[in-house]
N, C-alpha and C positions, 0 to 999 in steps of 0.2 A: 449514375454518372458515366460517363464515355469516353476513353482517351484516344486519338484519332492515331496512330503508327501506320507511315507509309514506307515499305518496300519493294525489290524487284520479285522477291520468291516470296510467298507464303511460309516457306520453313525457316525462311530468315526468324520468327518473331521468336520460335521454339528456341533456336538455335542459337541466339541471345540471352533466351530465360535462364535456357541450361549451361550459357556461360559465366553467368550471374551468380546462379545456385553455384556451381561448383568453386567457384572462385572465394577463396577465403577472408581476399584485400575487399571485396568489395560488399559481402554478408557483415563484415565490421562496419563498415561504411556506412551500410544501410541500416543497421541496429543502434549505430551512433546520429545517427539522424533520427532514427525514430524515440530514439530516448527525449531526445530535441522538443519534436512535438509531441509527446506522450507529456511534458514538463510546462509547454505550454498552453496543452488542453486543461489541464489539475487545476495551475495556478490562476489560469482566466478563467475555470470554470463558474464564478461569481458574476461575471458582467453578463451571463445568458441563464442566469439561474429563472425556471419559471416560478409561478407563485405558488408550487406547489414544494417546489424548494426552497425557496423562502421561506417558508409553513414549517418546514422538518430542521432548518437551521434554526429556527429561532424557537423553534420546541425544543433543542437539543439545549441550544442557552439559558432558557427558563430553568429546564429541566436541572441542568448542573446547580444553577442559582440555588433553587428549592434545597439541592442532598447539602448546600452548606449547613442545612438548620441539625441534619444528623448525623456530620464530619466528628465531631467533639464523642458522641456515643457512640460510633460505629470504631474510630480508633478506639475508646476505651473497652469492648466487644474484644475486638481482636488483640487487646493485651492480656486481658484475662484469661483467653483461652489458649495459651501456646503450650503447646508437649512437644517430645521428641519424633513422632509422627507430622503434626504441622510443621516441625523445622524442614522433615527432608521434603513433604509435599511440596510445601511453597517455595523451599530451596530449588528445588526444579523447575516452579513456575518463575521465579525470580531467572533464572539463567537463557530460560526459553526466550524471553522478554529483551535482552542483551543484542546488541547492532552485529557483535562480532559473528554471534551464530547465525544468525540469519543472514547478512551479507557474503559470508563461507558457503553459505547453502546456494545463493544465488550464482555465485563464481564457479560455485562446481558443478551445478547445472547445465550453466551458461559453455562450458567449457567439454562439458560430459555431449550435449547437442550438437556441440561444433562437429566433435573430433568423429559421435557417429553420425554424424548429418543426422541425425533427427530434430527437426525444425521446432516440434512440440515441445522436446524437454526446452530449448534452448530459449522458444517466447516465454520459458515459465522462468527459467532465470534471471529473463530481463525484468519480467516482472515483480518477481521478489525483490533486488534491487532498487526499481522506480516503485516501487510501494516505499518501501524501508527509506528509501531516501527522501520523495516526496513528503509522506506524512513525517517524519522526521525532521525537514525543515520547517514545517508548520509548526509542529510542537515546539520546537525550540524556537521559534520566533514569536510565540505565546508566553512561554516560558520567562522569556528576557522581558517581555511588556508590561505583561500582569504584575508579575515579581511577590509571588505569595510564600510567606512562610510555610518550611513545613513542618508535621507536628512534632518531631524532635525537636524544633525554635521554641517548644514552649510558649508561643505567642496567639495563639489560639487559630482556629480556620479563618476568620474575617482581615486577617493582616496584610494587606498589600501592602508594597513599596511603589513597584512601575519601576520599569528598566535595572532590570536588575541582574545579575551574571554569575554569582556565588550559587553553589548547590545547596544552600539552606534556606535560599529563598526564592527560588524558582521551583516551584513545587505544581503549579496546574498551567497544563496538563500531564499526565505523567508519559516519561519516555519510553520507559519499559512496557506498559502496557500499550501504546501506539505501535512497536514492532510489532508484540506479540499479536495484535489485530489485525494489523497488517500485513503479517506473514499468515495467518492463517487464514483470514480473507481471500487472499489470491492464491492458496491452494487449495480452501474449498471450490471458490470459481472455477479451476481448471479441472480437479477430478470430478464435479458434480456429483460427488454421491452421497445420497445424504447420510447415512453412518458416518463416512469420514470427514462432512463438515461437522457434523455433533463432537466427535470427538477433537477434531480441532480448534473449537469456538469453546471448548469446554475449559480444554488446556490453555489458552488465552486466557479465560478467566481465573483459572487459577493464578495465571500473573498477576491479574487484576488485583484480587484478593491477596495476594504473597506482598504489592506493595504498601497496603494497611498492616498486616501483619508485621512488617518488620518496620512497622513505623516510620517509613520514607513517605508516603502518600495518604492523602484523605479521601474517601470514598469518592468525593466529585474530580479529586484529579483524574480517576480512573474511568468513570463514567464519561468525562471528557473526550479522555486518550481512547478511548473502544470508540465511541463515534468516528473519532478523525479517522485511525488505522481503520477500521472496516469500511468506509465510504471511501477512503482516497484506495484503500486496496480492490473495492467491488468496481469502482469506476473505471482505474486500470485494466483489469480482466473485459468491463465491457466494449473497451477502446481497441481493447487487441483484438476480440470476437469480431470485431466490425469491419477490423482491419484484413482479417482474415478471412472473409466470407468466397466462397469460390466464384473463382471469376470463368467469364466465359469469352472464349474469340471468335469475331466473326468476322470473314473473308469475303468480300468485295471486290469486281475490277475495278481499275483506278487508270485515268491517262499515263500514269506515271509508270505503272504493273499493278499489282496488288495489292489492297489497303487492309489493313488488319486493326480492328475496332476491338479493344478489349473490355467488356461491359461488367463493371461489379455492382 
């Protein structure tokens, strides 16, 4: 793609860039716009899905359908086996899983790139952020629709209501485990390394797992919530990489003076 900028000098285009960059009113501005359309690539990403995503959504739906049949067993698994070892594992995975830490993490980021101008930590805050929030509005708008008991209701895994708003029956997808997918999602994307995405897909699961354990969620809330958090957070990550790809300028005479073509 090519966007045509006409000037009298060639150093006009630099001269701009570097007033942009440096400019603090205008780096909000432009990250407040890009949240804009980062919010609108997620949410319409459905009307351009190929059949290849079609194929992987509706294997993900089947998929959740099917772990209903071992919701009833896998809670009862994880009742039997709790020691004071499981409380503090899962107790940590249960916390990781939490809006608060993970939206802290994004602000301090966000805030940590500003203040040393580095651009990288600062896209990884935004992204923490429009992960945690994005798949977070999806969850909760599933959440209120489906309207499933959870297995503390006593009412078994097959219970829907539909539209539903109370915490004992809003139960798939689970919330905690969409952060915790979604924050580790878009930290594996950025460091690519793969030790540190094992280790952080592992500790997401442990949220996974910490929410059957303490009896808030059924095995398919979770397998749910890991789809949405890792897809709506891998997707983010490949939005930003694309966004970011080096651009290159190229200098032209022009009637006018010099035309500067900036080609990404």
């Amino acid at each position: 793609m090519t966007f045509v900028i006409c000037g009298v000098h060639s150093f006009n285009a630099y001269a701009q860039q570097d007033s942009v960059q440096g400019n603090v009113g205008s780096i909000l501005i432009s990250d407040a716009s890009g949240l804009l359309h980062g919010a609108s690539e997620i949410f319409g990403a459905p009307l351009h899905f190929s059949e290849a995503q079609w194929l992987m959504t509706g294997s993900i739906l089947v998929g959740t359908a099917v772990l209903f049949t071992i919701d009833e067993s896998g809670r009862s698994l994880a009742q039997r086996n709790h020691s004071h070892f499981g409380d503090d594992v899962f107790g940590f995975g249960r916390e990781y899983g939490r809006e608060v830490y993970g939206l802290s993490a994004s602000v301090g980021l966000y805030a940590g790139g500003l203040i040393f101008k580095d651009e990288s930590v600062r896209k990884t805050g935004i992204m923490l952020f429009e992960s945690i929030a994005m798949a977070g509005a999806i969850t909760l708008v599933l959440k209120s629709v489906i309207g499933r008991s959870r297995p503390y209701a006593e009412e078994g895994p097959t219970r829907f209501r539909g539209l539903q708003f109370k915490t004992e029956t809003t139960s798939l997808p689970s919330g905690h485990t969409t952060v915790a997918f979604a924050v580790s999602s878009v930290l594996a994307g950025r460091i690519k390394n793969t030790f540190a995405s094992i280790g952080l897909y592992s500790v997401a699961t442990v949220t996974a797992v910490s929410r059957v354990y303490h009896d808030a969620h059924w095995v398919s809330d979770n397998v749910l919530a890991a789809a949405i958090g890792t897809c709506v957070g891998l997707a983010l990550v490949d939005l930003h990489d694309i966004q970011s790809q080096p651009v290159s300028i190229r200098f032209m005479p022009d009637g006018l003076g010099v035309r500067a073509e900036v080609i990404f």
